[in-house]
LUMNUKOL-82979 format. One record per atom (N, C-alpha, C, O): residue in one letter; x negated, y, z negated. Coordinates in steps of 0.1 Angstrom, whole numbers, plus 2048, in hexadecimal, padded with zeros to 3 digits. Example, Ala and Ser with C-alpha at 12.3 -4.5 7.8 and 13.67 -1.06 7.14 Angstrom:
BEGIN
a77C7C77B2/a7857D37B2/a77C7DF7B2/a7727DF7AB/s7807EA7B9/s7777F57B9/s77F8007B1/s77A80B7B0/
END
This chain:
BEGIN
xF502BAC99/xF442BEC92/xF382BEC9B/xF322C9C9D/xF342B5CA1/xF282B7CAD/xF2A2C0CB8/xF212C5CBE/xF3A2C2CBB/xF352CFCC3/xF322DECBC/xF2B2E7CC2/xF382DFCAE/xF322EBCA5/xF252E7CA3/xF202F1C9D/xF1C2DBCA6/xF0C2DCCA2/xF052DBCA9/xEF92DBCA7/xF0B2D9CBA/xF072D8CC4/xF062EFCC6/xEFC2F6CC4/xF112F2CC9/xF15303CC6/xF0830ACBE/xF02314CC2/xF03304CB3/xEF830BCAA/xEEE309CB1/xEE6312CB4/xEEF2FDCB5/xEDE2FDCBD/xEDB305CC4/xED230CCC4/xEE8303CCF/xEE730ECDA/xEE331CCD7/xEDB324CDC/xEEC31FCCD/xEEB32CCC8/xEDA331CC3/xED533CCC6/xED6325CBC/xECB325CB2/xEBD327CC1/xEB5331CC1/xEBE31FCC8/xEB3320CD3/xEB532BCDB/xEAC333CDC/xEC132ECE3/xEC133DCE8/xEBD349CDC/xEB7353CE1/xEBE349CD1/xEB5352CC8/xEA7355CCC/xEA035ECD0/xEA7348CCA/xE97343CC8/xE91347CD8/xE89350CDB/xE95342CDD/xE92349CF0/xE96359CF0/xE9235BCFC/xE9A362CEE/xE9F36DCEC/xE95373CE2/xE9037ECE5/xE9136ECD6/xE84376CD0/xE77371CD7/xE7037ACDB/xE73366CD9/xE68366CE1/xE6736BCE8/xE5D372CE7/xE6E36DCF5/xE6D378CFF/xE66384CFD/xE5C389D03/xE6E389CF0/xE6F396CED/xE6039BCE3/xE5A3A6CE2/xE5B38CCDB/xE5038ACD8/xE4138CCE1/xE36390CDD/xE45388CEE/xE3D383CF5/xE3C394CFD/xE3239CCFC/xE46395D04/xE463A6D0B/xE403B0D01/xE393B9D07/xE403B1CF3/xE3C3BACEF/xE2A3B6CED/xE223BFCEF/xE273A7CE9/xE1C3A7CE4/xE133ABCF7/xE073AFCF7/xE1A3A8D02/xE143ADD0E/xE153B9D13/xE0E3BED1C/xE1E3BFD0C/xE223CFD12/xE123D9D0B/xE0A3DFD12/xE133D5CFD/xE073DDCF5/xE0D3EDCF2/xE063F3CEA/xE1B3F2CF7/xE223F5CF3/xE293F5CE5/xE303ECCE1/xE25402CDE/xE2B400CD1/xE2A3EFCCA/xE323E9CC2/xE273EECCC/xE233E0CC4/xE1E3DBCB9/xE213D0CB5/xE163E3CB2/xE113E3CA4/xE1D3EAC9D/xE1C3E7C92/xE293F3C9F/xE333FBC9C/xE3E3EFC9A/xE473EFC91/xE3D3EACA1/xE4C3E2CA3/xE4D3D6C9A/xE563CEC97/xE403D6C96/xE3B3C4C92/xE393C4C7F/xE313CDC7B/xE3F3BDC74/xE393C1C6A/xE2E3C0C68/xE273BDC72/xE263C1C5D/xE143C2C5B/xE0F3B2C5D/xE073ADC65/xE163ADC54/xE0C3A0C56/xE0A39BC63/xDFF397C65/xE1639AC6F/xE18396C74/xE0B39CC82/xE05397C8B/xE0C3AAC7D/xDFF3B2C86/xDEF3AAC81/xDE73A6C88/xDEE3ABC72/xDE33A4C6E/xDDF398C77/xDD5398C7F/xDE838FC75/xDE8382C7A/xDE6382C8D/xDE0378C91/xDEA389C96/xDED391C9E/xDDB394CA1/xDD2390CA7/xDDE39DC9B/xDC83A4C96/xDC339CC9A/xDC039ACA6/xDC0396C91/xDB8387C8F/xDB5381C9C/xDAA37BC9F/xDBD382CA3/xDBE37ACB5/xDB537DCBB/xDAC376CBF/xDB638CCBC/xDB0394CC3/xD9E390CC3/xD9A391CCF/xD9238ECBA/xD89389CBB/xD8837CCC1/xD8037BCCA/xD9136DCBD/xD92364CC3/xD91365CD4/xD8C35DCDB/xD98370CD8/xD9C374CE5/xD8F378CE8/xD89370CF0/xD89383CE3/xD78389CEA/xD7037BCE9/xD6537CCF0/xD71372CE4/xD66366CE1/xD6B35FCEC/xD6335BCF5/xD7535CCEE/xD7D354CFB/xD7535BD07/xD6C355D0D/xD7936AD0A/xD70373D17/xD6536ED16/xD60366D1E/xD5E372D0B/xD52371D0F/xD4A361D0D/xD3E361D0B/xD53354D0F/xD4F34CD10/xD53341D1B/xD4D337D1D/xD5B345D21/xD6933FD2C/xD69346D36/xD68340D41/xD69356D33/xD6D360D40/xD7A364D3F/xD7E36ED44/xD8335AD35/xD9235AD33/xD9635FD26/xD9135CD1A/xDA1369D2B/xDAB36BD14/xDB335ED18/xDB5357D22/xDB9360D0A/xDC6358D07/xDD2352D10/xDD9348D13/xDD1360D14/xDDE362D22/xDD935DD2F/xDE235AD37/xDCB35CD34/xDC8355D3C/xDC6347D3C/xDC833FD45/xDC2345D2F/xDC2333D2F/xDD3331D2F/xDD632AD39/xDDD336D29/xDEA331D2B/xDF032DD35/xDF7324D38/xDEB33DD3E/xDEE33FD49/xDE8331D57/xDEF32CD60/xDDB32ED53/xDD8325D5E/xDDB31AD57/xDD9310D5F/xDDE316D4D/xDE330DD44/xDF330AD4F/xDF52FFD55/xDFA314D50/xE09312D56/xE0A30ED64/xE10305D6A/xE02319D69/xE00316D76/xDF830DD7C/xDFD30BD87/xDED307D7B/xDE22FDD7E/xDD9306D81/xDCF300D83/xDD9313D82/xDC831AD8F/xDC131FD80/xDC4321D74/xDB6320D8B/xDAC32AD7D/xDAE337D80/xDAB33CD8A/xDB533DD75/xDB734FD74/xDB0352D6B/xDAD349D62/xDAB35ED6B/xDA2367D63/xDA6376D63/xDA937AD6F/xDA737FD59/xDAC38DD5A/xD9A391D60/xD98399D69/xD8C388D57/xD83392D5F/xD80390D6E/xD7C397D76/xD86380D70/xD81384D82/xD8D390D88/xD8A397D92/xD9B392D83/xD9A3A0D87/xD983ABD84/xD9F3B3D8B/xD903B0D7C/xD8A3B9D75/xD7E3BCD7F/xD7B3C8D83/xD773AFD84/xD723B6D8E/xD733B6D9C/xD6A3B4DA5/xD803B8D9D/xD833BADAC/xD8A3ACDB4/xD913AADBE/xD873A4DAD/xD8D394DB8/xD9B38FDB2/xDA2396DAB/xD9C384DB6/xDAA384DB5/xDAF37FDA3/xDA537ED9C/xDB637ED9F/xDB937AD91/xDB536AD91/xDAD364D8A/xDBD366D9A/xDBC354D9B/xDB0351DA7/xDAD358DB1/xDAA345DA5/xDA4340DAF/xDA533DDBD/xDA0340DC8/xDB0332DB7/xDB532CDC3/xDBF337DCC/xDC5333DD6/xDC1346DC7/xDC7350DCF/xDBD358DD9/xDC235FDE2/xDB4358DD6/xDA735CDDD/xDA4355DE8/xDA3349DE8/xDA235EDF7/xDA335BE06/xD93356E05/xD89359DFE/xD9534DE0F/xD8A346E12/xD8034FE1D/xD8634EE27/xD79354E1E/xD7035BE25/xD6C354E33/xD6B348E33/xD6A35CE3E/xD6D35EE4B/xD5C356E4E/xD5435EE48/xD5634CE53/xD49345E54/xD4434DE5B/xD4B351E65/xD38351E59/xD2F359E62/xD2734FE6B/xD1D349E68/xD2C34FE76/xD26348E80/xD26349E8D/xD2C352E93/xD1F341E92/xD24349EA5/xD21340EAD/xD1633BEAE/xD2D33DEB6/xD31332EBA/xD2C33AECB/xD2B345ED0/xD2A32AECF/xD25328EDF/xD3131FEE8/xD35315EE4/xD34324EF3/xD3E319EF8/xD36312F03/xD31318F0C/xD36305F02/xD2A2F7F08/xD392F3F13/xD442F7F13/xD302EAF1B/xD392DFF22/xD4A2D5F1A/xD4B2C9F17/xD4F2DBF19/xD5F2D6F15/xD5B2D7F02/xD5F2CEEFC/xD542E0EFB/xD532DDEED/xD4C2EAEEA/xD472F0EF3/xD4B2EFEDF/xD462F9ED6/xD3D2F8ECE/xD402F2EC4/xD302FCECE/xD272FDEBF/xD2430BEBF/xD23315EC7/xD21303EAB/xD20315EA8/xD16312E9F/xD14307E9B/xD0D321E9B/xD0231DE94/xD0732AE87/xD12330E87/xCFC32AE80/xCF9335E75/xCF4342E7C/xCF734DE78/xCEF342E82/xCE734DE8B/xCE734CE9A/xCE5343EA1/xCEA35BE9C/xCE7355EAC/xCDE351EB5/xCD3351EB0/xCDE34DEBF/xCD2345EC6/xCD534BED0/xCDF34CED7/xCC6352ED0/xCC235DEDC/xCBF359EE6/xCBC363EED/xCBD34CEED/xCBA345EF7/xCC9345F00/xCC9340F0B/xCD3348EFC/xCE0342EFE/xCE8350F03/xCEB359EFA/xCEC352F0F/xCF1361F13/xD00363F0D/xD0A35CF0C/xCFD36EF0A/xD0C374F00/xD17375F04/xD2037AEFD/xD1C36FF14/xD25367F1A/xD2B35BF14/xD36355F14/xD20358F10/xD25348F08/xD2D345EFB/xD3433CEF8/xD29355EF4/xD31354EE8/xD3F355EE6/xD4635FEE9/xD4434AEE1/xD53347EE1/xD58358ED8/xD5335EECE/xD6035BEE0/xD6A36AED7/xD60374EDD/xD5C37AED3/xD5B378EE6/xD5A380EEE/xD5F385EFA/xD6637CEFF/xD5F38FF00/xD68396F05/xD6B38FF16/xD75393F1D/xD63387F1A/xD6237AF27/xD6F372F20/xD7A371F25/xD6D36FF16/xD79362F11/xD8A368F0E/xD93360F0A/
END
């Protein structure tokens, strides 16, 4: 007997994993999706969809972004790539320091601006070095 109710389960949760999937691909595809789905289920479905615009426009994030950085630990956003940067945060390259370095007696300083007192021989990554 427990292995015939052990068998259902299995059976019962591979279902269950096999419509979700199939739940989840279509509700992200946007593909035929109101076609495939009965009415209430689009109603209810509907309904999300404002929750979602109040989420943007109060987070920066839909649904699928909070999940998403929910699973993964980073902060993702569809609008930070919407405009141009990376989806996640923590995937975004750290920018190159604008500075300009002097080579001294056995050590290196570097400032924000260059220092015009200082001949352009000295600057570390020029064409002398």
């Amino acid at each position: 007997m427990n292995s015939v109710n052990k068998n259902t389960k299995n059976i019962a949760k591979n279902i269950t994993r096999v419509c979700s999937i199939a739940f989840v691909g279509l509700w992200l595809s946007g593909c035929e999706f109101y076609q495939v789905l009965p009415k209430p289920i689009v109603s209810t479905v509907a309904n999300i969809f404002p929750i979602d615009a109040a989420l943007v426009m109060t987070t920066d994030k839909t649904i699928e972004d909070h999940v998403v950085s929910g699973a993964s630990g980073k902060d993702c956003s569809t609008v930070r790539r919407e405009q141009g940067r990376t989806y996640c945060v923590e995937d975004e390259a750290n920018p190159a320091p604008k500075v300009t370095c002097y080579s001294s007696i056995g050590d290196v300083t570097c400032y924000s601006k260059p220092d015009e007192n200082i001949p352009k021989e000295k600057v570390v990554g020029s064409a002398q070095y």
